[in-house]
matplotlib code that plots the C-alpha trace (Angstrom):
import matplotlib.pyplot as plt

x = [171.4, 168.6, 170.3, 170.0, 166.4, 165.9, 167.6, 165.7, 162.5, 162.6, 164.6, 164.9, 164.8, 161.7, 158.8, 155.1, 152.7, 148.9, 148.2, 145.1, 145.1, 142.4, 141.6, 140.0, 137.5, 140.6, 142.6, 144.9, 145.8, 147.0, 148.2, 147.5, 148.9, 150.4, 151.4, 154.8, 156.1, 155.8, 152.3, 152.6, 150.5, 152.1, 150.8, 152.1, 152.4, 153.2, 153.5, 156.8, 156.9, 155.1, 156.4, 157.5, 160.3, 163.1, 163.9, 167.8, 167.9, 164.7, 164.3, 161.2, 159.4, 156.3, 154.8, 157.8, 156.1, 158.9, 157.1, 157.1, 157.0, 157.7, 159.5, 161.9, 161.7, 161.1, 160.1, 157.8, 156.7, 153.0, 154.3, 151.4, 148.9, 150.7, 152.4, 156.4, 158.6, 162.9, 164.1, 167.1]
y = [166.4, 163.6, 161.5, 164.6, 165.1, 161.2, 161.5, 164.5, 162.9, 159.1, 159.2, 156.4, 158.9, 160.7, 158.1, 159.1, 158.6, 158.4, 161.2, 162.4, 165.8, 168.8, 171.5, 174.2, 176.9, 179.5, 176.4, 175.9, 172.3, 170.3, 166.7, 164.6, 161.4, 159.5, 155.6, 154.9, 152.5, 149.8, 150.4, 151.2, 155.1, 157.6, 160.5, 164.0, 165.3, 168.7, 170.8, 173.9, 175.5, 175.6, 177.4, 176.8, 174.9, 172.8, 169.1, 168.8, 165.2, 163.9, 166.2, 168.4, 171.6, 172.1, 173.5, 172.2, 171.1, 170.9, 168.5, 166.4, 162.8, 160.6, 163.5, 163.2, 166.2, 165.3, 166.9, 166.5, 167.9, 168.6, 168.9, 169.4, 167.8, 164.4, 164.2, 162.7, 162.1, 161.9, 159.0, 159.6]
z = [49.2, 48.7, 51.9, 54.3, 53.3, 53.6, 57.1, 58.2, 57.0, 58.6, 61.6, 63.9, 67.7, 66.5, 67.6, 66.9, 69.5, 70.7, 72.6, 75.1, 75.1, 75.9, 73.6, 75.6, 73.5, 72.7, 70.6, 73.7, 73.7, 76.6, 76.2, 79.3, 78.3, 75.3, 74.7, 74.1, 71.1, 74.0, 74.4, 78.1, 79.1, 80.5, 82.2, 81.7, 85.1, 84.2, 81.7, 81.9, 78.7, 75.5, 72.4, 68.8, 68.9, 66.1, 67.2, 66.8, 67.2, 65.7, 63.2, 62.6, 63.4, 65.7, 69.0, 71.8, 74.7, 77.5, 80.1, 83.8, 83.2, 86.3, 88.0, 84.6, 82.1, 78.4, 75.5, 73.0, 69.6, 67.9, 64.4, 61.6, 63.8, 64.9, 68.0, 68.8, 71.5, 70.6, 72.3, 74.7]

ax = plt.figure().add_subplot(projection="3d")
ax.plot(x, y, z, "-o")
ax.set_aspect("equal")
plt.show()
């Protein structure tokens, strides 16, 4: 049982990262950007869906940002007030 919590815990797909975002006056957030692992920023083009949401491969529970990156959909996570990305 200690090894699945280990595993859920650290996982090598779930990668933190820095995000811009924009909290409006309601407690709405928007991210706008973030900076992969490889230090290169990315803009979020567009966001399609926001709602609570389980990560299946990394591991976790947050607010599920479904989003436009580069005409590519991703997804990413706000999970107790730090932001990740599952690598594909």
């Amino acid at each position: 049982m200690e090894s699945n919590l280990h595993d859920y815990l650290i996982n090598d797909n779930k990668v933190y990262v820095d995000v811009t975002e924009i909290r409006d006056k309601t407690g709405n957030i928007k991210p706008i950007s973030f900076i992969w692992e490889d230090g290169k920023l990315y803009e979020i083009d567009r966001i399609i869906d926001v709602r609570p949401g389980h990560s299946l491969k990394g591991g976790g529970y947050g607010i599920r940002y479904t989003v436009e990156i580069r005409g590519k959909q991703s997804q990413m996570f706000l999970e107790m007030n730090r932001w990740f990305i599952v690598k594909k």
